[in-house]
C-alpha positions as CSV (number, residue, x, y, z in Angstrom):
1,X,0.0,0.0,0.0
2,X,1.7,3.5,-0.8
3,X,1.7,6.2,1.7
4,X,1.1,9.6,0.8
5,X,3.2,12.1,2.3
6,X,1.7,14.8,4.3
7,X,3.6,17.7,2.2
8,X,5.2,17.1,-1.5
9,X,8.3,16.7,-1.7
10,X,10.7,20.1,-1.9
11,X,11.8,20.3,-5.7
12,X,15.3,20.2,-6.3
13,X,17.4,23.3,-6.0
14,X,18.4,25.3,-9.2
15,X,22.0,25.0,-9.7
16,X,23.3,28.2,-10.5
17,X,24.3,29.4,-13.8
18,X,28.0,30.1,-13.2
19,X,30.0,27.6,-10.7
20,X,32.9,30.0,-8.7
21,X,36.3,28.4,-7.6
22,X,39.1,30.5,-6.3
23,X,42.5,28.6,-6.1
24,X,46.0,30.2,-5.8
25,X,44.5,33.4,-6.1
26,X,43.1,32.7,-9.3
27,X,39.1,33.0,-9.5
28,X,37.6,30.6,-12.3
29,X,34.2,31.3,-13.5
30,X,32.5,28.5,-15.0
31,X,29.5,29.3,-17.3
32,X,27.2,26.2,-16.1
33,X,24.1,25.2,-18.7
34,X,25.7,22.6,-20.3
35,X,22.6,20.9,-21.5
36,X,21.5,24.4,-24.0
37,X,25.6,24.5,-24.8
38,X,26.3,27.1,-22.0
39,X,23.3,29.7,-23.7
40,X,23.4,33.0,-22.1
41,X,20.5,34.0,-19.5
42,X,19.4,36.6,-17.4
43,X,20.4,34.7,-14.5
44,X,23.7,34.2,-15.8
45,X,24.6,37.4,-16.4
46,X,23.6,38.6,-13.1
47,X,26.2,35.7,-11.5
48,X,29.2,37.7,-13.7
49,X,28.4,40.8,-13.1
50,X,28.5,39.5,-9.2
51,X,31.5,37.6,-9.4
52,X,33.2,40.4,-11.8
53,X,32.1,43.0,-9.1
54,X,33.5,41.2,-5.6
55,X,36.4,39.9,-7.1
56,X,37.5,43.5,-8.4
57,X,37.6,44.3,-4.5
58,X,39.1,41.4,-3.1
59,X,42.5,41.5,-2.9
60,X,42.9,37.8,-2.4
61,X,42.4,37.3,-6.0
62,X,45.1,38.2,-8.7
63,X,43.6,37.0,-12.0
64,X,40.3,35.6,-13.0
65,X,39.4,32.9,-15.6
66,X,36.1,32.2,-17.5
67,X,35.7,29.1,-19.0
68,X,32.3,27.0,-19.9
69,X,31.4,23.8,-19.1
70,X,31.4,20.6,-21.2
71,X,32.0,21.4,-24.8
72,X,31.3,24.7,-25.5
73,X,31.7,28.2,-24.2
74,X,28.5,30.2,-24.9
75,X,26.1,29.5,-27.6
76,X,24.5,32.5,-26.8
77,X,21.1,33.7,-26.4
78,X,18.9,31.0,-25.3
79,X,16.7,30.1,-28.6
80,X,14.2,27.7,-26.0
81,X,11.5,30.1,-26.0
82,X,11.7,30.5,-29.8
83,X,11.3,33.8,-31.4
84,X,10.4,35.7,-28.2
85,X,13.7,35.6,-27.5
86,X,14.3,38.3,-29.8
87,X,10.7,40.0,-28.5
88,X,10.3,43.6,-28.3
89,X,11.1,44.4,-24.3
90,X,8.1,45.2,-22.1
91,X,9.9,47.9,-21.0
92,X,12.0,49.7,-23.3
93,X,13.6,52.3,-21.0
94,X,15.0,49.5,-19.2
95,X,16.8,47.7,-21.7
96,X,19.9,47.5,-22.2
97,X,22.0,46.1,-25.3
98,X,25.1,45.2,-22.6
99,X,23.8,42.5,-20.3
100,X,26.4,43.0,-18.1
101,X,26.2,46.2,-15.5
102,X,30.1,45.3,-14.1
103,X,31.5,44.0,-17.6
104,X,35.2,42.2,-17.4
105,X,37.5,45.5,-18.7
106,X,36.0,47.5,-15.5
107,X,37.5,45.0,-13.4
108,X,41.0,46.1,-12.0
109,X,42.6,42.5,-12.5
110,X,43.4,40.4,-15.8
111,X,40.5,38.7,-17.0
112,X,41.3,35.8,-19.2
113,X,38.8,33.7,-21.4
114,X,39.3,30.2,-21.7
115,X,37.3,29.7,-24.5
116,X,37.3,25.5,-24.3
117,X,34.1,25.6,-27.2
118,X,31.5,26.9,-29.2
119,X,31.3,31.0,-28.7
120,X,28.3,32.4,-30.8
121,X,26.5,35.4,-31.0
122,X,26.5,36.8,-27.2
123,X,28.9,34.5,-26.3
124,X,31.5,35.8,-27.9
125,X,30.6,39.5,-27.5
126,X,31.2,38.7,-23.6
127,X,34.3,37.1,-24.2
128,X,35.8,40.4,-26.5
129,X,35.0,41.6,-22.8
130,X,38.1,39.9,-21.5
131,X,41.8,41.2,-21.4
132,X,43.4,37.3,-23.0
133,X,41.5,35.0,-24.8
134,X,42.5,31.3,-25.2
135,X,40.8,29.4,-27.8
136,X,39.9,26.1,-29.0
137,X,41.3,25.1,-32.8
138,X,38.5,23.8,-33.2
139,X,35.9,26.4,-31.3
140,X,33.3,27.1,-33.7
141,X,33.0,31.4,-33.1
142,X,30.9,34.2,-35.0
143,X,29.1,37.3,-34.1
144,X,25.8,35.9,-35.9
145,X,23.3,38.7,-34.4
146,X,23.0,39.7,-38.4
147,X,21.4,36.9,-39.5
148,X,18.9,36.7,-36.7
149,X,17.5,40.0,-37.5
150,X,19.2,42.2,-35.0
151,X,22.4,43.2,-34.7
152,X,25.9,42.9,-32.8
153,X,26.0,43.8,-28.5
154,X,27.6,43.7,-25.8
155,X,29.4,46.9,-27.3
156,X,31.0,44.6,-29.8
157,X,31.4,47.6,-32.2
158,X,33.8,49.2,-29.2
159,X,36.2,45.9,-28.7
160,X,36.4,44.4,-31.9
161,X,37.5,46.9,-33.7
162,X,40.0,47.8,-30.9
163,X,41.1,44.1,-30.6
164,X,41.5,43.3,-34.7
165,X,41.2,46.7,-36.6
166,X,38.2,48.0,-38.6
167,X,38.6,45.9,-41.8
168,X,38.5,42.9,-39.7
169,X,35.9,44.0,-37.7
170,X,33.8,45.1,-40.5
171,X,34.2,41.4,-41.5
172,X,32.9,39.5,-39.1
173,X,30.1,42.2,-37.8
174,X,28.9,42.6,-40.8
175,X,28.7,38.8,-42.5
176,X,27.9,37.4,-39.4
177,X,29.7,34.6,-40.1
178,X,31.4,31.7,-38.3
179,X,34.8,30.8,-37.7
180,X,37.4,28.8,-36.4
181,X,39.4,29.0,-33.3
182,X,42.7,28.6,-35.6
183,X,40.8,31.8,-37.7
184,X,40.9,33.9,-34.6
185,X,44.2,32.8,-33.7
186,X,45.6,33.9,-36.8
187,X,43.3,37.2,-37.1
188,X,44.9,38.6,-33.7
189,X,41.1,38.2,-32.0
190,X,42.2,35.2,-29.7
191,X,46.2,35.3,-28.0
192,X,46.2,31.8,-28.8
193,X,44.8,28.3,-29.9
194,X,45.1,25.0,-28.2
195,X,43.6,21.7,-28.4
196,X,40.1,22.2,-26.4
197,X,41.4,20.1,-23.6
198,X,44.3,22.2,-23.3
199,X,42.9,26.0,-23.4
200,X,41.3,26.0,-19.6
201,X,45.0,24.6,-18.1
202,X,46.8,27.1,-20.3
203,X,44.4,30.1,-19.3
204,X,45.2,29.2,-15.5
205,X,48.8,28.7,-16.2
206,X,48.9,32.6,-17.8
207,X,46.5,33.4,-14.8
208,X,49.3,32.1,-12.3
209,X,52.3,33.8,-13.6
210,X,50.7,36.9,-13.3
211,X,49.0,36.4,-9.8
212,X,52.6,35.6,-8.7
213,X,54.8,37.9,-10.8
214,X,53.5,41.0,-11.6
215,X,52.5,43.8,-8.8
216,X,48.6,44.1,-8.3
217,X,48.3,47.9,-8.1
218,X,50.7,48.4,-11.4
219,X,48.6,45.7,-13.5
220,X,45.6,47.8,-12.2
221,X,46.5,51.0,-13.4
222,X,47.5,49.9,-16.6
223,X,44.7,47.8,-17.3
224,X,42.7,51.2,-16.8
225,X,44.7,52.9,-19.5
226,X,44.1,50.0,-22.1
227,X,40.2,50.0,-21.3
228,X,39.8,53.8,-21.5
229,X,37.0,55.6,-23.3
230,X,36.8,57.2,-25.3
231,X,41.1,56.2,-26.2
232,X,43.4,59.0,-25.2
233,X,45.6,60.8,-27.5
234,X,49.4,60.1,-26.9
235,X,50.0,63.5,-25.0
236,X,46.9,62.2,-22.4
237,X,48.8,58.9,-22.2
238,X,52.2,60.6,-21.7
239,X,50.7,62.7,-19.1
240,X,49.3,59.4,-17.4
241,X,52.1,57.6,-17.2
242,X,53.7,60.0,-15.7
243,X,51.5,60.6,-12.9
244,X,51.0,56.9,-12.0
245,X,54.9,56.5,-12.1
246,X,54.8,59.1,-9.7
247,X,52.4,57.1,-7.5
248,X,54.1,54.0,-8.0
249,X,57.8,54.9,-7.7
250,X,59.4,54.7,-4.1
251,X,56.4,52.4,-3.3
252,X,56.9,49.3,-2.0
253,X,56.6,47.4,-4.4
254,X,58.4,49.1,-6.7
255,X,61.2,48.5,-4.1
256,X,60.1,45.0,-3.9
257,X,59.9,44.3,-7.7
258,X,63.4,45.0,-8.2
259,X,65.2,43.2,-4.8
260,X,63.2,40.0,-6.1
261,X,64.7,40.4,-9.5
262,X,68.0,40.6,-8.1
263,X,67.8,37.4,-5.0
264,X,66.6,35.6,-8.2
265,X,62.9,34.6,-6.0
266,X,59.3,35.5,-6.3
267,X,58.2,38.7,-5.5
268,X,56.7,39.3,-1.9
269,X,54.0,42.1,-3.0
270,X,52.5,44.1,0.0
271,X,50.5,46.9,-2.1
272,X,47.1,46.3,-2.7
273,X,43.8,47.6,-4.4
274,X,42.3,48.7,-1.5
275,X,44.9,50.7,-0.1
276,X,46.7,51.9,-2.8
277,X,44.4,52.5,-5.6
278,X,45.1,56.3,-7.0
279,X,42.3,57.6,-5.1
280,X,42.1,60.3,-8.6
281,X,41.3,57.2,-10.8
């Protein structure tokens, strides 16, 4: 005879879109929909722009990595709901063509993508987010929002042009069409290609040498100068670099840097974000 419980059952708990694991400093961010090929969501934008957002002011956390699970990256926008996907907004004062509120170039670390699959559409915009990209050879990528019947986001227009140049750019915004990992290898759009079993490894091996090497507060500031808009002229930059030096020079880790050099041993750096940010950037 079956029993019938007083109260149903709870149902299982939603796992969250993007898995977080912080190792040696390094945070990896793991897009997690595996069964719709890693395909972007609300949900899962939210989670990055979280994670981008408290990692940026943690100063246990050099580098951070952003990978996908199983065999793709990001397939993009979600296509289960059909053409609504690509439905006029309820409300249009609220939308926004950048799904990400704290997008990867505002945060003051190296962001490194590990594309390990498939990017398309969205899911490669999000990625021209990122300072490195690692690809798979055989990654199928493309910016495809042109043959859906809208167009390119995620301020595509702004990084791809400044990653590959404008005649690239114009290429693949404006075709739509895919690619290879070995293509964007070659066209300067990833740093480089690997086999896909190989690209989240290398990404955390790049990731480590710079959480250990390089000085968190001087990788901050000239992150910032690579990411501004609009691009300063080369009198701006001069004038820049010269106040930041300023900043940076009889630090302590600018005294640090060089002992280490010399004793031939990792550095020991004692600066960080929180305290030593120029409080004028």
């Amino acid at each position: 005879m079956s029993v019938q419980a007083d109260h149903p059952a709870p149902p299982p708990p939603s796992r969250p879109p993007v898995v977080v694991e912080v190792v040696d400093r390094i945070a990896v961010l793991t897009l997690d929909r595996p069964e719709v090929l890693n395909a972007f969501s609300g949900a899962m934008g939210a989670a990055l722009d979280e994670a981008y957002e408290r990692f940026d002011a943690d100063d246990g956390v050099r580098a951070i990595v952003v990978t996908g699970a199983g065999r793709a990256f990001c397939a993009g926008a979600d296509f289960s709901g059909g053409a609504a996907v690509f439905g006029a907004p309820g409300d249009r004062s609220a939308f926004r063509a950048n799904p990400l509120r704290f997008p990867a170039w505002q945060v003051r670390k190296p962001v490194i993508a590990a594309i390990n699959g498939h990017a398309i559409g969205l899911g490669l915009t999000i990625a021209l987010h990122c300072d490195i990209r690692i690809v798979a050879r055989e990654a199928k990528l493309g910016i495809v929002q042109n043959r859906r019947g809208v167009m390119p986001d995620a301020r595509s227009h702004w990084t791809l042009p400044r990653i590959v140049g404008h005649a690239r750019a114009a290429e693949i915004l404006l075709t739509g069409r895919q690619f290879s990992g070995v293509d964007a290898e070659r066209w300067g759009l990833a740093n480089e290609a690997h086999d896909g079993d190989q690209v989240l490894p290398r990404a955390i091996e790049i990731a480590r040498d710079i959480a250990v090497f390089t000085a968190p507060v001087s990788v901050g500031v000239s992150k910032r100068l690579l990411w501004m808009d609009p691009q300063p002229d080369g009198s701006t930059i001069d004038r820049l670099e010269t106040d930041l030096h300023l900043h940076l020079m009889g630090a302590p880790d600018s005294q640090e840097g060089v002992h280490a050099f010399l004793d031939k041993r990792e550095p020991r750096w004692s600066m960080t974000l929180t305290d030593d940010w120029p409080s004028w950037m």
